[in-house]
Residue, then its C-alpha position, 0 to 999 in steps of 0.5 A: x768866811x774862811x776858805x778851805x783851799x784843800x778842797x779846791x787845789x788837794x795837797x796845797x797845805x803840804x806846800x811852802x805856802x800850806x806849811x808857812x801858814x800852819x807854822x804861824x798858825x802854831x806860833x800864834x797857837x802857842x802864844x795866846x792864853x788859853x782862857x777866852x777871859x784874857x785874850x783881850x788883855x793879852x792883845x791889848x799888850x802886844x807891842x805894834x809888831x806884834x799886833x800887826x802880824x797878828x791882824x795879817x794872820x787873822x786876815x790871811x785865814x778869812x780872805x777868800x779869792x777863790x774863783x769858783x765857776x758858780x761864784x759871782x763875787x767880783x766886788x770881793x776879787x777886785x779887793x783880794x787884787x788890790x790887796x794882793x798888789x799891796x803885799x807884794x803876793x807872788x805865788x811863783x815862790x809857793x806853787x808850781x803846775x803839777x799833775x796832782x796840781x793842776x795839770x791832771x785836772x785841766x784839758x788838753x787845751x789848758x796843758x798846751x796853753x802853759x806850754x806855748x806861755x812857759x816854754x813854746x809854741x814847738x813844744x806845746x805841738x810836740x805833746x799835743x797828740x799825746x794821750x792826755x795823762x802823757x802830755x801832763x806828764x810832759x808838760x810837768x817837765x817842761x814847766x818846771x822851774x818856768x814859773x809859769x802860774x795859771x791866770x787865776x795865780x798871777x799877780x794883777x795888773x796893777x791900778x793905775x791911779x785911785x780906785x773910786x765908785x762909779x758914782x764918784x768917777x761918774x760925777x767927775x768925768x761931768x765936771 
């Protein structure tokens, strides 16, 4: 399944990250033939670079982490962390909170949240009384260059030791 993030965080495909992907997208646009009849003979002739940077396009358009209120699939978010953490993934480089990005779409509560992690407890008192479009404002000033990411953006913590099933573990824990 392929997510649309658009429709979730409006104007990502205008960042670093959106512009990186749609870049790609054109290279490989640009490369493969036209006719369905010889796609499989072209791919058969990548060399193995190619081929993997191909595979890892293909893949970074149908991985969906998107953590949605009414979407139970934590099956699929563990495996997007451990694929996250074998990437290396650091969102800090292609996203910043904004007004348009996140911080006009969350509450008060949130935007003095990523003050007191980013900047401080001080400065998340001085913009609590402030009308919420004011403090957003504010709290863009104050985070820039922080790189402070909302939960859902951080890296995860990393898995210590092997990820098994619970039948698996279970039946070694009575060994």
């Amino acid at each position: 399944m392929s997510a649309y993030l658009d429709g979730h965080a409006p104007g990502i495909d205008d960042t670093r990250a959106g512009r990186s992907v749609a870049e790609r997208h054109e290279r490989w646009a640009m490369r493969l033939p036209k006719e369905a009849d010889d796609l499989w003979a072209f791919v058969q002739a990548l060399a193995a670079g190619d081929l993997l940077d191909l595979l890892a396009h293909c893949t970074s358009l149908t991985v969906n982490a998107v953590r949605a209120p009414f979407d139970r699939r934590p099956g699929a978010w563990a495996h997007a962390d451990r694929l996250a953490e074998a990437v290396g993934l650091d969102m800090r480089g292609y996203w910043t909170p904004t007004v348009a990005s996140y911080l006009g779409r969350v509450t008060k509560a949130r935007i003095a949240e990523a003050v007191r992690e980013a900047v401080s407890p001080d400065a998340a008192e001085r913009i609590s009384s402030l009308k919420k479009p004011d403090m957003a404002a504010e709290a863009e000033a104050l985070l820039a260059g922080k790189g402070w990411l909302p939960s859902l953006l951080r890296a995860p913590e990393p898995v210590a030791g092997e990820v098994c099933s619970e039948a698996r573990c279970l039946t070694e824990k009575a060994a």
